[in-house]
C-alpha positions in Angstrom: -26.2 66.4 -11.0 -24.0 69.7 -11.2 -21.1 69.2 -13.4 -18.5 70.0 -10.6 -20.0 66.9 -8.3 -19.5 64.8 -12.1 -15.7 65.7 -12.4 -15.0 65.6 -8.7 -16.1 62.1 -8.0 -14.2 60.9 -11.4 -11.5 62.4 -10.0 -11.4 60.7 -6.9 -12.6 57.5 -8.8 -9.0 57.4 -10.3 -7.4 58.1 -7.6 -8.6 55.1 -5.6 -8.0 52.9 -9.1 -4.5 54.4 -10.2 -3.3 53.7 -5.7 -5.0 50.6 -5.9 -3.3 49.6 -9.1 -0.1 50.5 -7.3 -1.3 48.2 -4.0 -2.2 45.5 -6.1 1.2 45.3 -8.0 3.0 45.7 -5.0 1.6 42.8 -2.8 2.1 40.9 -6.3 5.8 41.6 -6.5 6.5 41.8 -3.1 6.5 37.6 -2.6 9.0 37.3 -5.3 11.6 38.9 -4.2 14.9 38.1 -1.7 16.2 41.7 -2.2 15.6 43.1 1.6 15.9 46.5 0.4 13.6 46.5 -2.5 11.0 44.8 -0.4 11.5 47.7 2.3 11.0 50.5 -0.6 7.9 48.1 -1.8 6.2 48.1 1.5 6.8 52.1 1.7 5.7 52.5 -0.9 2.6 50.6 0.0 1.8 52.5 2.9 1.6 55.7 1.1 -0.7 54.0 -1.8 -3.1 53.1 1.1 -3.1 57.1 2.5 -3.5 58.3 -0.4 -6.2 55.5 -1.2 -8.4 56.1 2.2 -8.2 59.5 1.5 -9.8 59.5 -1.4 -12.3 56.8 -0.1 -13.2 59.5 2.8 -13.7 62.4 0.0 -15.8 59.9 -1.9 -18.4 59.1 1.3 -18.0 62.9 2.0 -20.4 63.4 -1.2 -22.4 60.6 -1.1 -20.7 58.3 -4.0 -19.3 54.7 -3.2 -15.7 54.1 -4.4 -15.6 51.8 -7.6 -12.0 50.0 -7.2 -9.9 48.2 -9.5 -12.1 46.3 -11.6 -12.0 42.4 -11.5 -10.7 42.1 -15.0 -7.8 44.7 -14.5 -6.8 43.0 -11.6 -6.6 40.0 -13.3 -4.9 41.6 -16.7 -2.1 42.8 -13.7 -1.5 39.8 -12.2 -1.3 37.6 -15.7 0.6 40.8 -16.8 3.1 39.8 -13.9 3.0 36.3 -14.2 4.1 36.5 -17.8 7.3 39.0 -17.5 8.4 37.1 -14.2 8.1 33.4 -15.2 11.8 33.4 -16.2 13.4 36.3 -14.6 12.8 37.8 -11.2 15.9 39.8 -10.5 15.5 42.6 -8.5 16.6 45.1 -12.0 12.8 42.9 -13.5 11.0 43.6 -10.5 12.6 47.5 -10.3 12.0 48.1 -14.1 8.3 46.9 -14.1 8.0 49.0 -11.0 9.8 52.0 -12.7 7.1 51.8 -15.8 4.5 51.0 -13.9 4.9 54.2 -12.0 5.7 56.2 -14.8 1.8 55.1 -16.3 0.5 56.0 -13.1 2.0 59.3 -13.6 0.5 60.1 -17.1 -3.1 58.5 -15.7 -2.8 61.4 -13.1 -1.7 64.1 -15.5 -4.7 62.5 -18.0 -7.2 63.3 -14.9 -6.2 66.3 -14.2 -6.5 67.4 -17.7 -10.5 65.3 -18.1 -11.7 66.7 -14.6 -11.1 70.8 -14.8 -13.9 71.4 -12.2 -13.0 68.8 -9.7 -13.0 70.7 -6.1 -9.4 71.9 -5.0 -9.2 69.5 -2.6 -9.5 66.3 -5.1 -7.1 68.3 -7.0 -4.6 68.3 -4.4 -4.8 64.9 -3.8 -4.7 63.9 -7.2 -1.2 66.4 -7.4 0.1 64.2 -4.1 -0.3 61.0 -6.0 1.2 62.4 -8.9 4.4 63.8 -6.8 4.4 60.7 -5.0 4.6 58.3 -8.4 6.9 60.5 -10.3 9.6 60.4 -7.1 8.7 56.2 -7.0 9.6 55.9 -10.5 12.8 57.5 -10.1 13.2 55.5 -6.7 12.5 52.1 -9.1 14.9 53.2 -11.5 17.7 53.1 -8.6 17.7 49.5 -8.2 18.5 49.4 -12.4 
């Protein structure tokens, strides 16, 4: 397999883990909270997550690979991960700042990707930069609720 077709469906690899990492912790978060306007900017932010997502799912079947998703494990690491730093607190400045640095990871996965995958085709490279964009404008959105 050419090197390009290697880096290309890496690329859009992470971007269906990193916007399902973002989906996950959202539905997660979204049942603990009575803050109507943090639960509006969750399910926004949600909907973008899932474009970005079937996207990158279409791109994927466009070459002939199958999307591998969040793995079980990580899913499960989130959601203990959740469990744990909302037992005791789940003000809307707990849910925002777990948001806020969640983001912010997402951000340097996609910058890490974009560094890994050179020879990924301009198009997954554009999508990648959308998710990016998109994550580093949430993180600041999180960090509004502070």
């Amino acid at each position: 397999m050419p090197k390009q077709t290697t880096d290309n469906e890496a690329m859009l690899q992470e971007i269906v883990q990193n916007t399902e990492m973002g989906k996950n912790t959202l539905d997660e978060l979204m049942g603990l909270t009575h803050d109507q306007q943090l639960k509006d900017e969750m399910l926004r932010q949600k909907r973008e997550y899932r474009r970005i997502n079937q996207a990158a799912h279409t791109a994927l079947d466009a070459i002939g690979a199958e999307a591998k998703g969040q793995s079980a494990a990580a899913r499960m690491s989130v959601s203990m991960g959740i469990r744990t730093r909302t037992m005791m607190d789940k003000s809307t400045r707990n849910l925002a700042t777990m948001l806020a640095e969640g983001s912010g990871q997402g951000v340097m996965d996609c910058k890490r990707a974009e560094t890994d995958y050179p020879e990924a085709s301009p198009g997954a490279h554009k999508l990648m930069q959308q998710l990016c964009a998109f994550q580093e404008q949430a993180e600041q959105t999180w960090r509004g609720f502070l």
